[in-house]
C-alpha positions in Angstrom: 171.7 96.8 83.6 169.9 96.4 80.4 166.3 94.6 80.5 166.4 91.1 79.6 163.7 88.8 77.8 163.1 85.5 77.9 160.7 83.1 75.4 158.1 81.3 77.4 156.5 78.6 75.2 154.3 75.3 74.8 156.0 73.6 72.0 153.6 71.1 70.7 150.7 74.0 70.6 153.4 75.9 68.9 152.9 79.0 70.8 155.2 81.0 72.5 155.1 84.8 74.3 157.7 87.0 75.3 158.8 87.9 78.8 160.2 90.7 80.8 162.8 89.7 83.4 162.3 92.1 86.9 165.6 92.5 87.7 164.9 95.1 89.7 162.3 93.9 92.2 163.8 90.3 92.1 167.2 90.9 91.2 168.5 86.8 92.9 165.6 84.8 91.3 166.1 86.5 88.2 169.5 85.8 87.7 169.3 81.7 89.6 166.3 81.9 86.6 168.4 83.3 83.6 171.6 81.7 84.6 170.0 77.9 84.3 168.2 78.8 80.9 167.3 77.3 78.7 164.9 75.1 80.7 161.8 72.7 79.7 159.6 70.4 81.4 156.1 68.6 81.2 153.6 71.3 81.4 151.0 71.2 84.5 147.6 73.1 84.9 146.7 74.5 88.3 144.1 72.5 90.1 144.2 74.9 93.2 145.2 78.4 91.8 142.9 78.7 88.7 144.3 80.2 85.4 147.9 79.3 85.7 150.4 76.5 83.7 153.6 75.6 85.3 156.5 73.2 85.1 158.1 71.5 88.1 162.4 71.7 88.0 165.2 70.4 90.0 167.1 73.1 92.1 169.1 75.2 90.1 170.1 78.0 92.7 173.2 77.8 94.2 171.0 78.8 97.2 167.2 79.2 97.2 166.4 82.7 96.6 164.9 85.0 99.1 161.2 85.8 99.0 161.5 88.5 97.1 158.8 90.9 95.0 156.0 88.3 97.0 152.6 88.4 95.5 149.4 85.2 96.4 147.2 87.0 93.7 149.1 86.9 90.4 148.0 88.9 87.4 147.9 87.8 83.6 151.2 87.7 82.7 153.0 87.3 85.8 155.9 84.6 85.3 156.2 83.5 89.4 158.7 80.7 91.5 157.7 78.9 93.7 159.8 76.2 95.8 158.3 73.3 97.8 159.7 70.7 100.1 158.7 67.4 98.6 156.2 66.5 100.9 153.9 69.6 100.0 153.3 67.8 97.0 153.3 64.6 98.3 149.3 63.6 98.0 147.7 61.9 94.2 145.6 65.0 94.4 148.6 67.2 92.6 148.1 64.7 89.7 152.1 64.4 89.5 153.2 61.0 88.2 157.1 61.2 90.2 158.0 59.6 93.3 158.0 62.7 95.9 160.1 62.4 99.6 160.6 64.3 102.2 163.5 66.6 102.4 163.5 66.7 98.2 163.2 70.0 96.6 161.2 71.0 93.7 161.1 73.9 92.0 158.4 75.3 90.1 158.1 78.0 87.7 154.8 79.3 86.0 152.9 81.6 83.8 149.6 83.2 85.0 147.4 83.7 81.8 144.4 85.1 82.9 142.9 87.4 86.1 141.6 86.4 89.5 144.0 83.7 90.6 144.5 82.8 94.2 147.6 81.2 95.5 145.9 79.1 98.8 146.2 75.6 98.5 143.7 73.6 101.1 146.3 71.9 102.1 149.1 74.4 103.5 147.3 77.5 103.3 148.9 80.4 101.6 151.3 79.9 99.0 153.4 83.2 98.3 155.1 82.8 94.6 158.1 85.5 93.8 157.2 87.4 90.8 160.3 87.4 88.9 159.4 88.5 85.1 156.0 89.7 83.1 154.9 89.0 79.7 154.8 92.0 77.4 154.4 90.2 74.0 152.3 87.4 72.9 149.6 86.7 76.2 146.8 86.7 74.1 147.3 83.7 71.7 149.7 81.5 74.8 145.8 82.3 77.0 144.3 80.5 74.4 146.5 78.0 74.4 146.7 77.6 78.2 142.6 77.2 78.2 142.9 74.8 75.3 145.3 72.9 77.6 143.0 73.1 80.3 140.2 71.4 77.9 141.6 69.0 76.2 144.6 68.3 78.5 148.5 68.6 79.3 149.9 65.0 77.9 152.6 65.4 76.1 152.9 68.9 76.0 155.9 70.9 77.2 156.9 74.9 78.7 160.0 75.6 78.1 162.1 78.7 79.3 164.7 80.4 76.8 166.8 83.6 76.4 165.9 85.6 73.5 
């Protein structure tokens, strides 16, 4: 199979950086991923896992892929997916403005920008994210971005997914 890239992008900072699908270490999540694309949502910054910005999706799977190519220390660059039960997510603290029940799914898919992240959330306790695509183009100026997003805040802003 030939590699594949994606566009990961924050459209109102006007930034964008290109991705690396790893088809070979998550060969399901990478295709449930590239299959739904293009995708965009309101953009989120971590509260728990530090330098990350993510954006929360409806299923799109046919089936919820395996936890495949695992990592709870993501490295800049790292494009991870995560699923969660809507009652993970179901405290103010997450700073999400939706209506969240039990049995809902959610999935969320984000960027890691800069080093020493930690996926354990006080709450549930270790929160493994499949690593399903790196960026090899472009994390510089999206890092800046990301920390001016952290700053000055994620209102209207988006991340959006694309082929390329």
């Amino acid at each position: 199979m030939a590699d594949r890239y994606i566009e990961v992008s924050l459209a109102r900072r006007g930034v964008a950086a290109t991705a690396k699908l790893l088809d070979e270490s998550a060969p399901i999540t990478c295709a449930a991923v590239w299959d739904s694309l293009p995708l965009a949502g309101d953009v989120y910054h971590a509260k728990y896992a530090r330098n990350e910005i993510y954006a929360l999706f409806p299923p799109f799977a046919a089936s919820e892929p395996p936890l495949e190519n695992p990592t709870v220390t993501p490295i800049p660059g790292d494009l991870c997916y995560f699923s969660f039960a809507g009652a993970e997510l179901g405290t103010r603290a997450y700073g999400y403005d939706r209506e969240v029940r039990a049995g809902a799914t959610v999935v969320d898919l984000a960027l890691f920008y800069e080093r020493n992240n930690l996926l354990l959330n006080g709450d549930v306790g270790w929160v493994p994210g499949i690593v399903w695509g790196q960026v090899v183009e472009g994390l510089e100026a999206m890092a800046e971005a990301c920390n001016d997003l952290w700053r000055t805040g994620a209102a209207g802003e988006t991340l959006s997914f694309r082929r390329t």
